[in-house]
N, C-alpha and C positions, 0 to 999 in steps of 0.2 A: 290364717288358713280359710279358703273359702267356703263358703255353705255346702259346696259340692263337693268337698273332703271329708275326708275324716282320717284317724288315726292308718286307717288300711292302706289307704293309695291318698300319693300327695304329688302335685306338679311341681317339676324343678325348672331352673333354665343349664343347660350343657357344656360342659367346657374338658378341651382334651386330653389323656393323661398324656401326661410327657412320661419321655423312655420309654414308649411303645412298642411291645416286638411285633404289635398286630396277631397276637396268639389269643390272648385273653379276653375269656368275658367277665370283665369285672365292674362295678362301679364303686365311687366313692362318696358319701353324702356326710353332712356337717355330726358330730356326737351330739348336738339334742334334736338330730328330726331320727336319729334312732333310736334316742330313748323314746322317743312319742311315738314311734311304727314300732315298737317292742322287737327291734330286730338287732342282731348280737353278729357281732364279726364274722362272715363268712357263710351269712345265712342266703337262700336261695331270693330270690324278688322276681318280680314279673314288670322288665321294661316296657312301655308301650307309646309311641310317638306313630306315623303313620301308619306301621304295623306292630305287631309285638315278640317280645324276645324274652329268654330270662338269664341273669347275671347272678353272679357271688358279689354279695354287697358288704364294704366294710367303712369305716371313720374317713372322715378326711381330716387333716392334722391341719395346724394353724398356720405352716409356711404355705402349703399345697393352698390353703384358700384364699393367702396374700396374692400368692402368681396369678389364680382365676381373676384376678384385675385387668392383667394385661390382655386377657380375651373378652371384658366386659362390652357388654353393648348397650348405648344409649338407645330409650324407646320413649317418644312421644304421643300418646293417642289422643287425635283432635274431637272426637267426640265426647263434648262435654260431661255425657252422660258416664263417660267409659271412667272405673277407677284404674289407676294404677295402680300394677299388682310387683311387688317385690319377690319376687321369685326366689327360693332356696336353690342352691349351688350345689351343682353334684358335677364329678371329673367321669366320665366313661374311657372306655376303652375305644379304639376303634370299630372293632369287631362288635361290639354292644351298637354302637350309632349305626354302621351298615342294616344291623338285623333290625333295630329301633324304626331309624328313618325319625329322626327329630323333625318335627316342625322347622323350616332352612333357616330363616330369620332369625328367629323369633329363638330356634334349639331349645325346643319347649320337649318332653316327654314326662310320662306319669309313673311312681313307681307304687307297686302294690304289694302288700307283705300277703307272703302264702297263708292260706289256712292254718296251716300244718306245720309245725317248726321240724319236723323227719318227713317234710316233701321229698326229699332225694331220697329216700328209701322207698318211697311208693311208687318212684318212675321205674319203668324195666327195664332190665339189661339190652343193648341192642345187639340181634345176632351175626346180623347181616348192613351195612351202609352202603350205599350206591354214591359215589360219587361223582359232577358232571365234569367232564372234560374235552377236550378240542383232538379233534384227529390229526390236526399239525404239531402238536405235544412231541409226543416222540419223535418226530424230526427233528425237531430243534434241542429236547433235550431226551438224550438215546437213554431208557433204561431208568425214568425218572420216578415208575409206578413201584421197585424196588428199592429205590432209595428217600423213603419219607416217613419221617420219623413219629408215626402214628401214636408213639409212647406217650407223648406229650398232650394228646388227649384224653387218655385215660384219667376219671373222673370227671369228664365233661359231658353237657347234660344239651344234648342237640336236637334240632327241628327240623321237617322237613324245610325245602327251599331257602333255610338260611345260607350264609357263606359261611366257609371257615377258613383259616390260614395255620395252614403247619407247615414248621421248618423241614429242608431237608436235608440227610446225615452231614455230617459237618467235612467230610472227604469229596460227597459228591458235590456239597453247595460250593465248595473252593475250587472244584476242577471246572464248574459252570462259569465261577468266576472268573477264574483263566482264560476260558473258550472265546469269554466274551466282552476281555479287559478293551479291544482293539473298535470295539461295536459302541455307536451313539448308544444304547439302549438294551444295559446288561439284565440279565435276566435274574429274576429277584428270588431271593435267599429262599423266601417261604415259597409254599405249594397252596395258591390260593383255589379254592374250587365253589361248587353250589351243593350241596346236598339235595339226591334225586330223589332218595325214598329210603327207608329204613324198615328194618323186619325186627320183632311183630308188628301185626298195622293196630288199625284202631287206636295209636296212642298218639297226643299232643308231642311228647318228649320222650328220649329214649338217655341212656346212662351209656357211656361210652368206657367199656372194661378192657383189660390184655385178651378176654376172650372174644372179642367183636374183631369179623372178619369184613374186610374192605374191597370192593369193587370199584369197578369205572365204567362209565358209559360216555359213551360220546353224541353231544347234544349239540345243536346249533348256538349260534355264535347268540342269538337272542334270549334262548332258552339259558345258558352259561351266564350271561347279565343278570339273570334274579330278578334282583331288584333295583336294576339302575331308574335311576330318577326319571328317565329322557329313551327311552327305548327307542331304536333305528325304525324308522315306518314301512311297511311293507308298503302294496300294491293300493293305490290310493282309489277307490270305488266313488266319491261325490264332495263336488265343493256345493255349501250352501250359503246364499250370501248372506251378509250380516249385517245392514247400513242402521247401526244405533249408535247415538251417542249420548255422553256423560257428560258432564262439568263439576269435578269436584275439588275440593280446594285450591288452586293454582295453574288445575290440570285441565286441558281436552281430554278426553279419551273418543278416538270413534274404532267402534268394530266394524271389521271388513268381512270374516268368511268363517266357517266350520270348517275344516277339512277332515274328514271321515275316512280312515285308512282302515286296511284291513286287520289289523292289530292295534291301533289307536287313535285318538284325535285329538285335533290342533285348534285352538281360538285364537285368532289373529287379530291385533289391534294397532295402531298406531298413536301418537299423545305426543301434544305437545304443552311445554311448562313454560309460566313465564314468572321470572324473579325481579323482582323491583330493585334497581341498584342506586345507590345512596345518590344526590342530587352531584352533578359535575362529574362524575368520576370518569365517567367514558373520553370527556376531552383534557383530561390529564394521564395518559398511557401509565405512566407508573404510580397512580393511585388505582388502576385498574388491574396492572398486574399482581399488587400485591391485595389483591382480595383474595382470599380464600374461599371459592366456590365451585363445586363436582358436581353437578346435580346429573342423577342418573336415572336411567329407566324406571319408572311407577312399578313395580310389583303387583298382581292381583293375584287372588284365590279366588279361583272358581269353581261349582256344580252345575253337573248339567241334568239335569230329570227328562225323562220320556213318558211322553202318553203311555207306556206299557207298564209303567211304575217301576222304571231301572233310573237308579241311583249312580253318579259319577265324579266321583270326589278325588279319585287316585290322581292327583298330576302333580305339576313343575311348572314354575313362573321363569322364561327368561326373555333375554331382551334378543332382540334381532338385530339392532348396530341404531348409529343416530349422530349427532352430536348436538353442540351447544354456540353461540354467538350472538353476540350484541348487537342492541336494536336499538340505536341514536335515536329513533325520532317516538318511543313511548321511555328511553331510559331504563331496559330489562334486557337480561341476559334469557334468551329464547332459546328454550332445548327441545329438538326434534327428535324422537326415537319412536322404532317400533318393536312389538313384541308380541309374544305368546305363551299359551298354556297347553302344553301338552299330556294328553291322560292317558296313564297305562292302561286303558280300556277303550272299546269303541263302541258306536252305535248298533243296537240292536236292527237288521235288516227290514223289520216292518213296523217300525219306529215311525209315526207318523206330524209328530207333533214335540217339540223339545224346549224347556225353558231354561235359559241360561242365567246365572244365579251369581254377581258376582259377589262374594259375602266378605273379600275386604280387599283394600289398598295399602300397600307400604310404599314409603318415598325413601330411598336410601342417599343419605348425603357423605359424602366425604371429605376432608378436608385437603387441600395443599400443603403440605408440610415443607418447608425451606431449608437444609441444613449445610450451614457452615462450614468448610472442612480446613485449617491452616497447611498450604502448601510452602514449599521453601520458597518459589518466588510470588507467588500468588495465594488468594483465598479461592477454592472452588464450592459452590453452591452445586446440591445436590437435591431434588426434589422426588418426592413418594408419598403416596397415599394413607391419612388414617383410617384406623378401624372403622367401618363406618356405625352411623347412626340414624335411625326411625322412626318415621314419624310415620302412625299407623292410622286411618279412618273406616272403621267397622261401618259394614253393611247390615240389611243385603239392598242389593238390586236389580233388579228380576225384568226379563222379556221374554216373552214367548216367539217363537219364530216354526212356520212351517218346513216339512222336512220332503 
């Protein structure tokens, strides 16, 4: 446990329950990190990874943490200084990760024991729920706001802006399914939504009873997202260029621009990798084909600060497209891509002055897997990707740029 733990709140790494109905908040952690959070089957926790949430936390049992194998992920941190940290194993729900938001890589979140072991009798009942929904709803499914089977909440302990997923009655979900056997894209058993607000106010969390009365409002398709990683960009007000570059281990990195949208912004960068490949191999084709190497877009996490003292850490690392190919005359397999960081926030309008923060790198590798398949008159080879794995270099690396 790190100096920055204690018995209260401990960090896990994440892995999914299987046989998920997508209903529950629950999670599962190892029987001795509950005897050391003094937390007993069923007790309340306070998840917390990009944002935070709170779950019914119970044991995870010894087959349930053999399977968390098969979702393990290798992590290498090239920073000499960095130790490695062995993370404790906890299974979440989906519903827990949505509200959570883990760390993506990495599926890092913190869990923290309540104060109070009769937390759930200090939350209020809620009288009132607002739920968001889309106006094309009822077209698609006539009659849907009467047929959801809200019982199944009952004893659940909700927040504003989180998501939730409840089934609906098992006559209407079958006749949806009928409607829409014939459709690429049937419409799903549960009623997922966002929660708009809740009555009384003033509270963090409300108790979800048979006596809480449920509403619906109808809210834009952005506002319905919550909390998607990657928010759709509205009306784009200022590109500011960006001409900085990196060299950190294997990699270029150069920045190109800011894009400042009206609801958020974008860091755009380009990288290129080069891999050293073993001496000959390139002029023997099948010693080159059977290497196993994916190398894929650099990963960053970034901040961005303003002269006005705003903070901006909400975003999402992804890649923008690229590929990879051999270069005979230095003997490296050359990967060209480019990417970005998109932040559920944007720049403050008399923002004058902004430093960009990039506070770390991940390298995601994956392997080529080959497998064998005995056909009746042939062998057929079939190929797919492994899990991948991480090699991480902590920052930060800092430039200031006019705005």
């Amino acid at each position: 446990m790190s100096e920055e733990e204690s018995d209260n709140h401990v960090t896990f790494r994440t892995y999914p329950l299987e046989n998920d109905d997508h209903c529950k908040t629950l999670i599962k952690i190892e029987p001795e990190h509950m005897e050391n959070m003094r937390i007993t089957d069923g007790d309340i926790v306070r998840v917390t990874g990009k944002d935070s949430t709170i779950a019914f936390c119970f044991s995870l049992n010894q087959e349930e943490l053999e399977r968390t194998r098969l979702h393990d992920v290798r992590v290498e941190y090239l920073n000499q200084s960095h130790r490695e940290t062995d993370y404790p194993k906890m299974i979440l729900s989906s519903l827990v990760s949505r509200n959570a938001c883990p760390s993506r890589r990495m599926r890092l979140v913190k869990i923290e024991r309540m104060p109070d072991k009769n937390y759930k009798e200090s939350i209020p009942e809620a009288t009132t729920i607002t739920l968001g929904t889309m106006e094309f709803a009822e077209k698609t499914m006539p009659n849907y706001k009467d047929n959801i089977d809200f019982s199944l909440l009952f004893g659940r302990l909700v927040k504003e802006k989180e998501r939730i997923s409840v089934p609906f009655l098992p006559d209407y979900a079958r006749r949806i399914e009928r409607k829409t056997s014939n459709e690429r894209q049937p419409h799903p058993v549960n009623f997922t939504s966002l929660i708009i607000s809740a009555e009384p106010k003033n509270t963090e969390f409300w108790l979800v009873t048979k006596n809480t009365k449920f509403e619906f409002q109808n809210v834009s398709l952005d506002e319905f997202r919550g909390k998607a990683p990657k928010p759709d960009a509205l009306s784009l007000l200022k590109v500011i260029p960006l001409v900085k570059k990196l060299h950190l281990h294997d990699t270029n990195i150069v920045f190109s621009s800011v894009e400042v949208f009206e609801n958020t912004m974008k860091v755009s960068w380009y990288t290129q990798q080069r891999i050293r490949l073993p001496d000959n191999v390139l002029s023997e084709p099948s010693k080159f084909n059977s290497i196993n190497i994916r190398p894929d877009s650099p990963e960053l996490t970034i901040e961005i600060k303003d002269d006005l003292g705003n903070t901006h850490l909400d975003g999402h690392s992804g890649g923008g497209g690229g590929g990879s190919f051999p270069d005979p005359t230095t003997n490296e397999i050359v990967s060209d891509y480019s990417g970005e960081y998109r932040f559920s926030s944007t720049l403050a309008a008399d923002a004058r002055e902004i430093t960009i923060i990039v506070k770390e790198i991940t390298w995601v590798k994956r392997e080529i897997i080959r497998t064998r398949t005995q056909m009746a008159r042939s062998d057929k080879i079939s190929m797919r990707t492994s899990e991948p794995s991480l090699k991480v270099l902590k920052g930060p690396w800092e430039f200031k740029i006019n705005v």
